[in-house]
C-alpha positions in Angstrom: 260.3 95.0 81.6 258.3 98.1 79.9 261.0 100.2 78.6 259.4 102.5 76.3 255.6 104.0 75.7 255.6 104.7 71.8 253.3 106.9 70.1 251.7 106.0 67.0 250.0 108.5 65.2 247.1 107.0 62.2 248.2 110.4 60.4 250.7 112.9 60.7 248.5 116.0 59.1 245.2 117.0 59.8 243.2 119.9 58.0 242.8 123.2 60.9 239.3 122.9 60.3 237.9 122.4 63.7 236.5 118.8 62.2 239.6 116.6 61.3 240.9 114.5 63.8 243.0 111.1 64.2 243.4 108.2 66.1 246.8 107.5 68.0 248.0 104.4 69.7 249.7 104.1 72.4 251.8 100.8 72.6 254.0 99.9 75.6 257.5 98.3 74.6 260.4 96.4 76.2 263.9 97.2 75.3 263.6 95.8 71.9 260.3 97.1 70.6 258.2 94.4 70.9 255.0 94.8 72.9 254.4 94.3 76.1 250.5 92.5 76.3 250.7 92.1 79.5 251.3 95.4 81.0 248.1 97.9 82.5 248.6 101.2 84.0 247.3 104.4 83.7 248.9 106.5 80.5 248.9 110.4 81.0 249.0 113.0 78.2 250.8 115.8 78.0 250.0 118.3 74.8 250.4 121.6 73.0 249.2 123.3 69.9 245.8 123.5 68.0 244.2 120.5 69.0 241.6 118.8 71.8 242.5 115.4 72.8 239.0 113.3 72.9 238.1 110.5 75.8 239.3 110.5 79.2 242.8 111.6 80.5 244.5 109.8 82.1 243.4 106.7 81.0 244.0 103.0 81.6 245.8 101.0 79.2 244.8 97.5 78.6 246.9 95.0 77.5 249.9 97.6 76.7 248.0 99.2 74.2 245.2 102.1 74.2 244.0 104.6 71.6 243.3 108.3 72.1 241.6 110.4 69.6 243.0 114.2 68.6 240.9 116.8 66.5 242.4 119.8 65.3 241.5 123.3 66.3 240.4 125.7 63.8 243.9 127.2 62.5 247.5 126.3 61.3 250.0 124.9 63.5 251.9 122.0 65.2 250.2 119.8 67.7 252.2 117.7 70.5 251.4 115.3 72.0 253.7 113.2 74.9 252.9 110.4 76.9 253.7 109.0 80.3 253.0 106.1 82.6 251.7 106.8 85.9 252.6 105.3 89.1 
C-alpha cells in the first residue's frame, strides 16, 4: 500500500540567478520507506517562492518514481515545493 510521496531534492540551495535550477525526485513509499515500483498515478505540485517548476504539471509517475526540474527566479528567498497523488 503507498503510504507516503517523498520529496527528494538533488540540492537544497540554488544561486537567485534566474539560471540555477535542480532536479527533484519524487519516490512513492509504503509504510516503511521502501519504494513502491509498482505504483502509477498522476503526482500534482503545489509551490511557492522564487522559482518555475519545469515539465508538465501534473504529471504521471512511472514505476513510483518521477523527476521534476525547479529553476530559481532572479532574487533571494525560500522556494516550496509539495506534492500530492491524484485520484
Amino acid at each position: 500500500m503507498d503510504a507516503a510521496l517523498s520529496v527528494e531534492p538533488d540540492d537544497r540551495e540554488l544561486a537567485g540567478d534566474d539560471r540555477d535550477s535542480t532536479r527533484v525526485l519524487l519516490r512513492l513509499t509504503d509504510e516503511f520507506g521502501n519504494s513502491r515500483p509498482m505504483s502509477t498515478g498522476a503526482v500534482q505540485l503545489t509551490n511557492s517562492g522564487p522559482r518555475e517548476i519545469l515539465g508538465p504539471n501534473p504529471f504521471a509517475s512511472s514505476g513510483g518514481v518521477g523527476p521534476v526540474w525547479v529553476k530559481a527566479r532572479e532574487g533571494a528567498g525560500v522556494i516550496r515545493l509539495d506534492a500530492g497523488l491524484q485520484g
